[in-house]
N, C-alpha and C positions, 0 to 999 in steps of 0.2 A: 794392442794398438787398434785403434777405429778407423776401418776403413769403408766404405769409401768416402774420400773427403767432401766431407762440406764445410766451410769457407764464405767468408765474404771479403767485398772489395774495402777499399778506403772509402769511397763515395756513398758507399752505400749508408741509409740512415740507419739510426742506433732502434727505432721501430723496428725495420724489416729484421734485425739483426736481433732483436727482442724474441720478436714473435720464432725465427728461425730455432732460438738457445731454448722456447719455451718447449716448441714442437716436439722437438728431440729429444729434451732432457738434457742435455749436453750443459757441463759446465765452463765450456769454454769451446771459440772459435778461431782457427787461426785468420789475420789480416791480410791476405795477398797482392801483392801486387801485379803489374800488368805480363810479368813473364812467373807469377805465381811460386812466389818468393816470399817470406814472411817477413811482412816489416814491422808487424803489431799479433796481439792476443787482443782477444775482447773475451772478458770474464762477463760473469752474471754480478759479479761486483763491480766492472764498471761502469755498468747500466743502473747499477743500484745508487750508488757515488755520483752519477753524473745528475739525479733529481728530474731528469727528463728525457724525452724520447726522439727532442726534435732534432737533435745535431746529425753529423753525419760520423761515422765510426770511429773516421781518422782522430776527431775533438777527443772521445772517451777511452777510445783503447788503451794497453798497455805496452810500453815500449820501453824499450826493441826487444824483439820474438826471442826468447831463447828458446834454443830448438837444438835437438841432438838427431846426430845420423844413426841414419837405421842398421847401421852394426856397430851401435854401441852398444857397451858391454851393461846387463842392468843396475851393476855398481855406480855405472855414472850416471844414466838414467836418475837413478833414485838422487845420487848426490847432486842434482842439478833441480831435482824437486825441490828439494829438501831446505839447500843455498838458499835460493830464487824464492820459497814461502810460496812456490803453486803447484794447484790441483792436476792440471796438465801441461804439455808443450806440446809443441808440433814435431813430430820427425820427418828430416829433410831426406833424399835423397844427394849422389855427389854432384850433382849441379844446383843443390841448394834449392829444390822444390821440393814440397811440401809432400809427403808420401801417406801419411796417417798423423792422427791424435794420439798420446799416451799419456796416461791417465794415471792416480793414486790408486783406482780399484784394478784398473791393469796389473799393474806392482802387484797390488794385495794377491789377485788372482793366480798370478803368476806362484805367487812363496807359498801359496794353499797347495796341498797334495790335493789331485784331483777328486779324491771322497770329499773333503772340507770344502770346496767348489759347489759340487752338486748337493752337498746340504745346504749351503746355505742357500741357492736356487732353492730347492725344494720349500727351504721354511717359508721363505720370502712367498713364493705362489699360494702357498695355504695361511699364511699370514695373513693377507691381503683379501682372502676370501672369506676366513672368519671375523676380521679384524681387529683379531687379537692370537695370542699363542695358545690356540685351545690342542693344536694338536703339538705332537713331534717329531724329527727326523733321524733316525739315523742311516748312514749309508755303508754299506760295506761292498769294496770291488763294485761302484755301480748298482747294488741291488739295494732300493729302499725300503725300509720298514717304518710305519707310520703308525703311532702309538698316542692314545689320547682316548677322549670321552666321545663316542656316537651317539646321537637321536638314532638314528636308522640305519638301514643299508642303504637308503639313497647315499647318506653325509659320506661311508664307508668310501660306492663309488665314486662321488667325487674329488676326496679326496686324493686317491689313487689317478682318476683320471688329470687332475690338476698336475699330480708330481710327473706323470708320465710327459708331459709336454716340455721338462725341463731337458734340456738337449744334453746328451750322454749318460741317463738312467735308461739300465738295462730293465728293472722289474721292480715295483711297486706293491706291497703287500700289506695290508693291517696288523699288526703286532698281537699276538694271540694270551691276551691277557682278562682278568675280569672288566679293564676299563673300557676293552673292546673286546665287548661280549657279543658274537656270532661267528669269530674267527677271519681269516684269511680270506679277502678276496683279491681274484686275478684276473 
């Protein structure tokens, strides 16, 4: 779940609300009302759908919020995704404000064993810097090995240095093979 919340009003315009979904990345924002209560979603599909930017929220959104309490169980989580055909909902607290987002990669993240987490972090960071899959992850207990074609020791450390930045890798090492020929650095 995504905390801390961010939110917009009914009033507020489908722009500011644009620019907000852009910033973050965020596929979706809950619609609050004045005692912060969901009375709408605003997707990046209904800014898509709506052809313009000039309205105010309340015109585009989706309604009414379906939103689950935050001790629901993830069985219904998911089956309220699933129902409904969205990416996320809000979850409420028991007087029905808005406490966090949950999301389809929440789910995901959640049914991954924490090694399939941190690889996929991992690939992702080295993905993004080669811009394609030149290199590989595997993780065992936390500890990464990164297997793939080097130019240098520079590419070696930044590899290593990229994976280290993903939050709960214990140790990052080069995969001691001919395709990574100098071995192991730490």
């Amino acid at each position: 779940m995504h905390r801390p919340i961010i939110a917009v009003r009914h009033d507020n315009t489908a722009r500011e609300a644009a620019l907000m979904l852009a910033e973050l990345g965020y596929a979706a924002l809950p619609v609050l009302d004045q005692n912060d209560r969901p009375i709408g979603v605003l997707t990046s599909g209904d800014l898509l759908r709506a052809g313009g930017l000039d309205d105010t929220v309340s015109a585009v959104m989706t309604t009414p919020a379906v939103s689950v309490p935050g001790g629901a169980a993830l069985a219904e989580v998911l089956s309220r995704l699933a129902t409904h055909g969205l990416r996320s909902l809000p979850v409420v607290d028991a007087g029905g404000r808005v406490v966090g987002m949950f999301s389809r990669g929440d789910a995901l993240r959640i049914m991954l064993t924490p090694d399939d987490t941190l690889a996929a972090g991992a690939q992702n960071r080295l993905d993004q810097y080669t811009g394609a899959r030149r290199w590989s992850v595997t993780v065992d207990e936390g500890d990464v090995t990164i297997s793939g074609r080097f130019t240098d020791e520079s590419e070696r450390r930044i590899a290593i240095a990229l994976t280290r930045t993903v939050p709960g890798i214990r140790t990052a090492t080069i995969a001691t093979t001919p395709a990574a020929a100098g071995g192991p650095v730490r």
